[in-house]
C-alpha positions in Angstrom: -19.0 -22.1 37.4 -16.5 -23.7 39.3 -13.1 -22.4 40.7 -9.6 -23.3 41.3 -7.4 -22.7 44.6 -3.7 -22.4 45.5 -2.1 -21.4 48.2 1.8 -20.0 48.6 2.9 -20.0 51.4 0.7 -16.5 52.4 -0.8 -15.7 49.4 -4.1 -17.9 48.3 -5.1 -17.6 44.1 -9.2 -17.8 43.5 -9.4 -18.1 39.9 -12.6 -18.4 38.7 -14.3 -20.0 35.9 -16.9 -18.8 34.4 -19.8 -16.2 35.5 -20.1 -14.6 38.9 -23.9 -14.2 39.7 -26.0 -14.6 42.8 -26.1 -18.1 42.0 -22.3 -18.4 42.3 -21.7 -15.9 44.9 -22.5 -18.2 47.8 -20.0 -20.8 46.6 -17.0 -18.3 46.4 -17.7 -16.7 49.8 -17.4 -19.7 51.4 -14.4 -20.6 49.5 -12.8 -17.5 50.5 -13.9 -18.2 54.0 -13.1 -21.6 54.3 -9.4 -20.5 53.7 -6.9 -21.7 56.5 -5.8 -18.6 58.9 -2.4 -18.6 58.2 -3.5 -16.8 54.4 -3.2 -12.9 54.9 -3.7 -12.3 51.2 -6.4 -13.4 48.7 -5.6 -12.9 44.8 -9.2 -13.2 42.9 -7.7 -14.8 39.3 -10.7 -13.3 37.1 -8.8 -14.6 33.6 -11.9 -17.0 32.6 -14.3 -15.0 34.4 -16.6 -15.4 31.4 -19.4 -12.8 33.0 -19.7 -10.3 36.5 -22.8 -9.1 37.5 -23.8 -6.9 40.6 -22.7 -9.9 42.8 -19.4 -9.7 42.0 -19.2 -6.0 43.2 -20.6 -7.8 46.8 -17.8 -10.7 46.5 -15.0 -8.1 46.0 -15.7 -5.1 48.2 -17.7 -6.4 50.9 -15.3 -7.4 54.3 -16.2 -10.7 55.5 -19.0 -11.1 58.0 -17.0 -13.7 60.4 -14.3 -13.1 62.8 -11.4 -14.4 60.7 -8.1 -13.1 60.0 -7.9 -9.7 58.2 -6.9 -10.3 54.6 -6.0 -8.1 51.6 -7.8 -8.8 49.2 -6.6 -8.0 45.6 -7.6 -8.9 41.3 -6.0 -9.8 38.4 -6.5 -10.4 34.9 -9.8 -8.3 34.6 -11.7 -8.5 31.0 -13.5 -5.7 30.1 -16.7 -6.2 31.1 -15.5 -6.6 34.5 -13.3 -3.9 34.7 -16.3 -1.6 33.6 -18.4 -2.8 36.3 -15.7 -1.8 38.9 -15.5 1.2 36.9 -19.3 2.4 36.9 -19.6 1.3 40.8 -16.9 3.9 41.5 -18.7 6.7 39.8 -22.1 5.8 41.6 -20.4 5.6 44.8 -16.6 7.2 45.0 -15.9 6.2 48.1 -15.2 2.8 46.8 -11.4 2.5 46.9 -10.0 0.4 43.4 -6.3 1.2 44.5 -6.7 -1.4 47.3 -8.2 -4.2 45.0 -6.2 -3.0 41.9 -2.8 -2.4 43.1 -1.8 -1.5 39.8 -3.9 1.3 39.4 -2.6 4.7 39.8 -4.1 6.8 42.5 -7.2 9.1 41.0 -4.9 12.3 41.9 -2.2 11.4 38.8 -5.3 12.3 36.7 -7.1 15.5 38.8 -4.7 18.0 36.9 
């Protein structure tokens, strides 16, 4: 796995490349910490995220453990696999909110008719 980074202005892009694991997990933390304070959003690019396990759930809906600057934090370009994981870890735990990390999701209410 290795990852690619750009920053506009605000906005940083992670796009990843290739699986997120526990093996990864450390290495995109810290690039995710490591990002300069000025950055008040993060956009994780999961187009050649080839595989997500469990860890991935950690990297996108844990908050950070430092004392950095609040970010939003947001993904794109989820493959299926992916987007099933996020999908499962809502039903075991509905609290978890994938408005916030998928802004273009509609809210749950649009389908509770």
């Amino acid at each position: 796995m290795h990852f690619t980074l750009r920053i506009d202005r605000a906005v940083a892009h992670i796009t990843v490349h290739g699986e997120i694991d526990y093996t990864t997990l450390p290495t995109l933390r810290a690039a995710a910490a490591g990002l300069p304070p000025h950055v008040t959003e993060l956009v994780w690019d999961l187009h050649d995220a080839r595989f997500m396990d469990v860890a991935g759930l950690h990297l996108l809906f844990e908050q950070p453990s430092h004392e950095g600057p609040a970010r939003k934090a947001t993904v794109t370009n989820l493959a299926p696999q992916a987007l099933r994981l996020l999908v499962l870890a809502t039903e075991v735990h509905p609290d978890l909110e994938l408005t916030h990390l998928l802004p273009d999701t509609p809210p749950a209410t649009l389908f509770d008719e």
